[in-house]
VEXMI-857028 format. One record per residue: residue number from 1; chain; z, y, x of N, C-alpha, C, O in turn. Coordinates in steps of 0.2 Angstrom, whole numbers. Layout:
// residues N
<rec NUM, "A", <Z, Y, X>, <Z, Y, X>, <Z, Y, X>, <Z, Y, X>>;
...
END
This chain:
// residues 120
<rec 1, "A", <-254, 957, 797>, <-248, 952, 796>, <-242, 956, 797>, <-242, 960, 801>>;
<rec 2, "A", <-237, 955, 793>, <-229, 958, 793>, <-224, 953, 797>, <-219, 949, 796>>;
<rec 3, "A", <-227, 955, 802>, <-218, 951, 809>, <-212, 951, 804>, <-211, 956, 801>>;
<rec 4, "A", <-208, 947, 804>, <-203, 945, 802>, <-203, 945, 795>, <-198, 946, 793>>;
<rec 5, "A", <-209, 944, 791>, <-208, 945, 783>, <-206, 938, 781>, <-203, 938, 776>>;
<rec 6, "A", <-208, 931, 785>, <-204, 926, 783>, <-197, 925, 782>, <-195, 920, 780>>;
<rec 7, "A", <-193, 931, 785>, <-186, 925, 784>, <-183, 932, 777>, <-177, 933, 776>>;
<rec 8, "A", <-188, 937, 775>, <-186, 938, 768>, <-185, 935, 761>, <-190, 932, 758>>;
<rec 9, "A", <-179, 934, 759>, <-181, 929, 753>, <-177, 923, 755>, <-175, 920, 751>>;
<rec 10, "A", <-176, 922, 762>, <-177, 912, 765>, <-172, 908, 759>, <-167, 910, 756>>;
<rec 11, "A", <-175, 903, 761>, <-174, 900, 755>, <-176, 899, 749>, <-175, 893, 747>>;
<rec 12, "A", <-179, 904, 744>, <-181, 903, 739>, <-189, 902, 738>, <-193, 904, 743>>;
<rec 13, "A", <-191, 899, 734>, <-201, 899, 731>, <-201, 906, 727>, <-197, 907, 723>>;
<rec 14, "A", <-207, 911, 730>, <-208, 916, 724>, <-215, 915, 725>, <-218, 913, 731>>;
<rec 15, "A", <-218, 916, 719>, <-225, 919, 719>, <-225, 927, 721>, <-221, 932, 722>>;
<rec 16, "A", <-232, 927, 721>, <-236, 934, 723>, <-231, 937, 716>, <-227, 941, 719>>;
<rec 17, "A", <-232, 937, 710>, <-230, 944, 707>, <-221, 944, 707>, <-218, 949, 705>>;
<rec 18, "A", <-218, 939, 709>, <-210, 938, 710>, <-209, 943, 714>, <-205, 947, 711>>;
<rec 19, "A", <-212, 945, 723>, <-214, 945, 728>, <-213, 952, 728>, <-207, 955, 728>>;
<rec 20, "A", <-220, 955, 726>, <-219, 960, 723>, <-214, 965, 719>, <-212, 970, 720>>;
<rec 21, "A", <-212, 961, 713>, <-209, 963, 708>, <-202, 966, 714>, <-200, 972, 714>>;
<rec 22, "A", <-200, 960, 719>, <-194, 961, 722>, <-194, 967, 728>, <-190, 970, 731>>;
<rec 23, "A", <-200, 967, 729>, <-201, 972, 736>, <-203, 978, 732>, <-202, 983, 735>>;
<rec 24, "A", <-205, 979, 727>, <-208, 986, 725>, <-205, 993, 726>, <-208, 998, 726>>;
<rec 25, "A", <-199, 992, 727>, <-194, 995, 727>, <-194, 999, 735>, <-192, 1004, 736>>;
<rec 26, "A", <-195, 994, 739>, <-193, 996, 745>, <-199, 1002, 750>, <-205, 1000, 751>>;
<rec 27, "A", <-196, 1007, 750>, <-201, 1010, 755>, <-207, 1009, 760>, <-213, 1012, 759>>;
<rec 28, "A", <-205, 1005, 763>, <-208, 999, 769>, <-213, 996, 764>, <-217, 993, 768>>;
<rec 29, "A", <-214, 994, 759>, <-218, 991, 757>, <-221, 996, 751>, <-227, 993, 750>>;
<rec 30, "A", <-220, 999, 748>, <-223, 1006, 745>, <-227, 1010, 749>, <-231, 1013, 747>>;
<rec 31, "A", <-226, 1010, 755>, <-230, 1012, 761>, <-234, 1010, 760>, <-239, 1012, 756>>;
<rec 32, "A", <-234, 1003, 764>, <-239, 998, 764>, <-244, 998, 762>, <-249, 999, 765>>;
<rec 33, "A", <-244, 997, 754>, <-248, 996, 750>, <-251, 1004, 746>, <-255, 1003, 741>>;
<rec 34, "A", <-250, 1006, 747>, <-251, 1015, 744>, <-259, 1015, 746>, <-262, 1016, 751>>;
<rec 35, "A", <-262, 1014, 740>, <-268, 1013, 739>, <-272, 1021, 741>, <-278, 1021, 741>>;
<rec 36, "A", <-268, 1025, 742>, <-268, 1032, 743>, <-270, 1034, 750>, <-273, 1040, 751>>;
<rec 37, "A", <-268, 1030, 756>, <-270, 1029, 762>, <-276, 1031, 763>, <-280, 1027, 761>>;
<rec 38, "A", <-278, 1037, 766>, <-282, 1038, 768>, <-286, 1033, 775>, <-292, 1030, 775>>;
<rec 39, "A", <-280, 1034, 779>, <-283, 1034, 787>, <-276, 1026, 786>, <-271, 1027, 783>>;
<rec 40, "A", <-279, 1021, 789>, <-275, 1014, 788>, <-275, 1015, 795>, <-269, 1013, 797>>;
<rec 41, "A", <-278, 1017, 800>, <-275, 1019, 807>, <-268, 1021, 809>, <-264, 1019, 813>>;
<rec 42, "A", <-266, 1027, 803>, <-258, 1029, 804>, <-254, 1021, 805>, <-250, 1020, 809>>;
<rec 43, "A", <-255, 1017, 800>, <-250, 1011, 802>, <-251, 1007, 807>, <-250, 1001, 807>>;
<rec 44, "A", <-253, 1010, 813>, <-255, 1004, 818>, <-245, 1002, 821>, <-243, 996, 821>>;
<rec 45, "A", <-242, 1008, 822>, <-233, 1006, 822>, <-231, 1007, 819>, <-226, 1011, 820>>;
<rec 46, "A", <-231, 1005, 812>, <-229, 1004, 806>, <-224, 999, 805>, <-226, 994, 803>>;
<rec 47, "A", <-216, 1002, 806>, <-212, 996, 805>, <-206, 997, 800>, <-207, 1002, 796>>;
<rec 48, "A", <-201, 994, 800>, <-197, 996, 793>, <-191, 991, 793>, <-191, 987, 798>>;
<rec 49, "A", <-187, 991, 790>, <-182, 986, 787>, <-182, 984, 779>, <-181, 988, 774>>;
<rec 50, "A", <-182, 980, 777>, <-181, 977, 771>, <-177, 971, 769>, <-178, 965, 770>>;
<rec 51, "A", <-171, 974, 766>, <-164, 970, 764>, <-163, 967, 772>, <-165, 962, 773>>;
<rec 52, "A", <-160, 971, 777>, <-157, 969, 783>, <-160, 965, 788>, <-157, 964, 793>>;
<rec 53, "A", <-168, 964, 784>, <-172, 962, 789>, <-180, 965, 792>, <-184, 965, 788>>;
<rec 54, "A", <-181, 968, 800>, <-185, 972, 802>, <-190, 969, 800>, <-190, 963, 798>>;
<rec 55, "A", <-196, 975, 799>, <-203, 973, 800>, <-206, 975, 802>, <-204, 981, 803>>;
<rec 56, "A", <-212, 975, 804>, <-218, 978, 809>, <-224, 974, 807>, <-225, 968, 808>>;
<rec 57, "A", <-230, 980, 805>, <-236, 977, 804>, <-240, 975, 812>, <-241, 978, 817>>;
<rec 58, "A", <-241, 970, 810>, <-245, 969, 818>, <-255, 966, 815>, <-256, 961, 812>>;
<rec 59, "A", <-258, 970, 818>, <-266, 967, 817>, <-266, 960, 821>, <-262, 959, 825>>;
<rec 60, "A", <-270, 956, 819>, <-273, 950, 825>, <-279, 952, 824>, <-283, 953, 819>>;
<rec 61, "A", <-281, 951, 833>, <-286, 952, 834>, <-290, 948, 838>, <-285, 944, 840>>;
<rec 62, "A", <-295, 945, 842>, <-296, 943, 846>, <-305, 946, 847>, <-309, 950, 846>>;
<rec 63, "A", <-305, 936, 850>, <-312, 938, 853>, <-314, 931, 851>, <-310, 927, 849>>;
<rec 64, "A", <-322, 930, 850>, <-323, 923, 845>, <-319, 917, 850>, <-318, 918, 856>>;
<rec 65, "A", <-317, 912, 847>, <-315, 906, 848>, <-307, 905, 849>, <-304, 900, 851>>;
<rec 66, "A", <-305, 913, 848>, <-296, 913, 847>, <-295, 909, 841>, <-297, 908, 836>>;
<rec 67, "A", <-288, 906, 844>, <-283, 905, 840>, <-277, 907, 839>, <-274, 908, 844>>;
<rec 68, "A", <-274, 908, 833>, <-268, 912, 830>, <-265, 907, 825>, <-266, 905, 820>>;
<rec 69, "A", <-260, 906, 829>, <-253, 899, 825>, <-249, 905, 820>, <-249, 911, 822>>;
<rec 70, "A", <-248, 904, 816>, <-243, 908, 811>, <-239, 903, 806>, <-241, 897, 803>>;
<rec 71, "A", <-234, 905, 805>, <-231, 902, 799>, <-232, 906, 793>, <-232, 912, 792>>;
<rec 72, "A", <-234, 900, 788>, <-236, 901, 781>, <-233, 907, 775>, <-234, 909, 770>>;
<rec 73, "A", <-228, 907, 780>, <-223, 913, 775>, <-225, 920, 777>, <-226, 925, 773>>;
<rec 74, "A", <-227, 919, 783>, <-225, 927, 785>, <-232, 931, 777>, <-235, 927, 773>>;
<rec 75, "A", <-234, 938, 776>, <-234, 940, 773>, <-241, 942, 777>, <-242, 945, 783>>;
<rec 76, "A", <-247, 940, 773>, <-253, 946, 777>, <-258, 946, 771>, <-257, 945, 765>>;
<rec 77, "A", <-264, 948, 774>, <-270, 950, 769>, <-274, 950, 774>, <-272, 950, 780>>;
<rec 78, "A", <-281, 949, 772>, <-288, 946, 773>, <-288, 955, 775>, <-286, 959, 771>>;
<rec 79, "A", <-291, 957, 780>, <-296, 962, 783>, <-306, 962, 784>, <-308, 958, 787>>;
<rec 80, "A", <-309, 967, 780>, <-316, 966, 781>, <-318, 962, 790>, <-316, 962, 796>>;
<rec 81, "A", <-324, 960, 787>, <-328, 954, 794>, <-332, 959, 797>, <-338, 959, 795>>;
<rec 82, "A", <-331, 962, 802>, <-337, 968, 804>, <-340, 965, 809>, <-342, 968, 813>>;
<rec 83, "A", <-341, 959, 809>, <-345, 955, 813>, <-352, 951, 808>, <-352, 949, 802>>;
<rec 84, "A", <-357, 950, 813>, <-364, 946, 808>, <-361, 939, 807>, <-363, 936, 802>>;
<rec 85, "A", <-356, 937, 810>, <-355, 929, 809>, <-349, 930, 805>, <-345, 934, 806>>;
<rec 86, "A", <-349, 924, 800>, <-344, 923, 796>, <-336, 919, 802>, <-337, 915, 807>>;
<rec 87, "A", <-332, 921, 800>, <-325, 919, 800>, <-322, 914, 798>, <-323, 913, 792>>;
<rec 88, "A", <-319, 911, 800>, <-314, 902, 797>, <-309, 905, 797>, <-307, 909, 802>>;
<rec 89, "A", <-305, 904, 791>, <-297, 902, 791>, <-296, 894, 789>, <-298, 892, 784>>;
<rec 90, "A", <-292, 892, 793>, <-292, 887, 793>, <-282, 883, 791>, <-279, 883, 796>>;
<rec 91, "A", <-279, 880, 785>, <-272, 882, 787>, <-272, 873, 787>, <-276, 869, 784>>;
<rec 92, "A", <-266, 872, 790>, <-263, 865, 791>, <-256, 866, 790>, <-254, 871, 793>>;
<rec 93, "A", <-252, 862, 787>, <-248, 861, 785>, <-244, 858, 790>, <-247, 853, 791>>;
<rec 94, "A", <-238, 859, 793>, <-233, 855, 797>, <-227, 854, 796>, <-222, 855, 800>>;
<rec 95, "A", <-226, 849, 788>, <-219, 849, 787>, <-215, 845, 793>, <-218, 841, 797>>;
<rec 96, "A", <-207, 847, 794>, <-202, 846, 796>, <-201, 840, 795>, <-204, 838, 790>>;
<rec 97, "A", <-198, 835, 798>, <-195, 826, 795>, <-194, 827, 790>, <-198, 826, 785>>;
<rec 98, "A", <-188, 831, 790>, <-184, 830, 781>, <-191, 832, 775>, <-193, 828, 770>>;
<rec 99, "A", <-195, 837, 778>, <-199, 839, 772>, <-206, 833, 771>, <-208, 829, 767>>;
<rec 100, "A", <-207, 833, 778>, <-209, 824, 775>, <-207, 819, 773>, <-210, 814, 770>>;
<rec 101, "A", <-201, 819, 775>, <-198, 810, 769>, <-199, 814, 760>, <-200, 811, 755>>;
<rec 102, "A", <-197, 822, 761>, <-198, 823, 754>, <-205, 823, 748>, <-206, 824, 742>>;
<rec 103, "A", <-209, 824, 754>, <-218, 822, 752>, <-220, 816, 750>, <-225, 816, 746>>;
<rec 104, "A", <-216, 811, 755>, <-216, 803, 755>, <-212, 803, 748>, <-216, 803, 743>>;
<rec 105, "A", <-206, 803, 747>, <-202, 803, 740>, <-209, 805, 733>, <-211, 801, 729>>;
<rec 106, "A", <-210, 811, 733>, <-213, 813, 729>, <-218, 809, 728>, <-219, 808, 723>>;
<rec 107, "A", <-223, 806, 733>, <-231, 802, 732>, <-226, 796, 729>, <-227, 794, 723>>;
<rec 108, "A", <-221, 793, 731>, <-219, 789, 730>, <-219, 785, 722>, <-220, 780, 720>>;
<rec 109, "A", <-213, 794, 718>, <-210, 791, 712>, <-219, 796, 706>, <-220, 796, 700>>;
<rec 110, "A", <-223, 798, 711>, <-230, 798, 707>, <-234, 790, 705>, <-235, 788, 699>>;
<rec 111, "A", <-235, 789, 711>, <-237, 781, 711>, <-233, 777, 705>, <-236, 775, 699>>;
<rec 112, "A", <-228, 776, 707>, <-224, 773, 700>, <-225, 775, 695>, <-226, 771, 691>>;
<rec 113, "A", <-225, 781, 693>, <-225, 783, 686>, <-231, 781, 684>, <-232, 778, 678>>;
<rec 114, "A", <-237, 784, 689>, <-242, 781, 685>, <-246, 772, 684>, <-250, 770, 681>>;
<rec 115, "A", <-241, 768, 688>, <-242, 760, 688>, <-239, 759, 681>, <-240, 753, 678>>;
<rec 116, "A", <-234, 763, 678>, <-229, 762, 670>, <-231, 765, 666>, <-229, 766, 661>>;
<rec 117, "A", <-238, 768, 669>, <-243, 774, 662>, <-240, 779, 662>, <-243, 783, 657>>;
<rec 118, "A", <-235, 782, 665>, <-230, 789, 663>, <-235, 794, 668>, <-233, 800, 668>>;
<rec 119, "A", <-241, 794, 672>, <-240, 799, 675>, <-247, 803, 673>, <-251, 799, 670>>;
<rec 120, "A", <-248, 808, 673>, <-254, 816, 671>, <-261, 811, 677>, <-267, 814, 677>>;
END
């Protein structure tokens, strides 16, 4: 997972190739991804700046029946299971007030559309 990779961008929606497109450039993340890595051990303090904002790779690790809160932005990737038992990722979603009244709005003007035949 990349500490502080959510408030890159903030504000804006990108997909995965926007994402990319916009980080390709930066050091800190040509690193990262350098398919070329040998030894993925070198990145254990692997940290950086990108557009004025720090980063630092951090592994999560535990022991079975941990849990890890994370916000949905930050930036990570799936690591192999070297365990016999399979793994849950589990995400739940916790909009803010305002992002739930705009949830509420959105189910809202669906419903209507479709009691008028207008909806998909």
């Amino acid at each position: 997972m990349v500490s502080g990779s959510h408030r890159l961008f903030e504000g804006e929606v990108l997909g995965s190739k926007e994402l990319k497109r916009r980080l390709g450039h930066c050091e800190f993340w040509s690193r990262l991804t350098d398919k070329r890595l040998d030894h993925r051990s070198s990145l254990q303090d692997f940290a950086g700046e990108v557009a004025g904002v720090a980063l630092k790779l951090v592994e999560l690790h535990g022991d079975p029946g941990d849990v890890y809160f994370t916000g949905l932005r930050l930036l990570h990737s799936v690591t192999p299971n070297v365990q016999p038992a399979p793994r849950l990722m589990v995400t739940q979603r916790l909009p803010t007030q305002a992002g739930a009244a705009r949830i509420q709005n959105c189910l809202e003007d669906l419903r209507q559309r479709r009691g008028k035949g207008q909806g998909r």
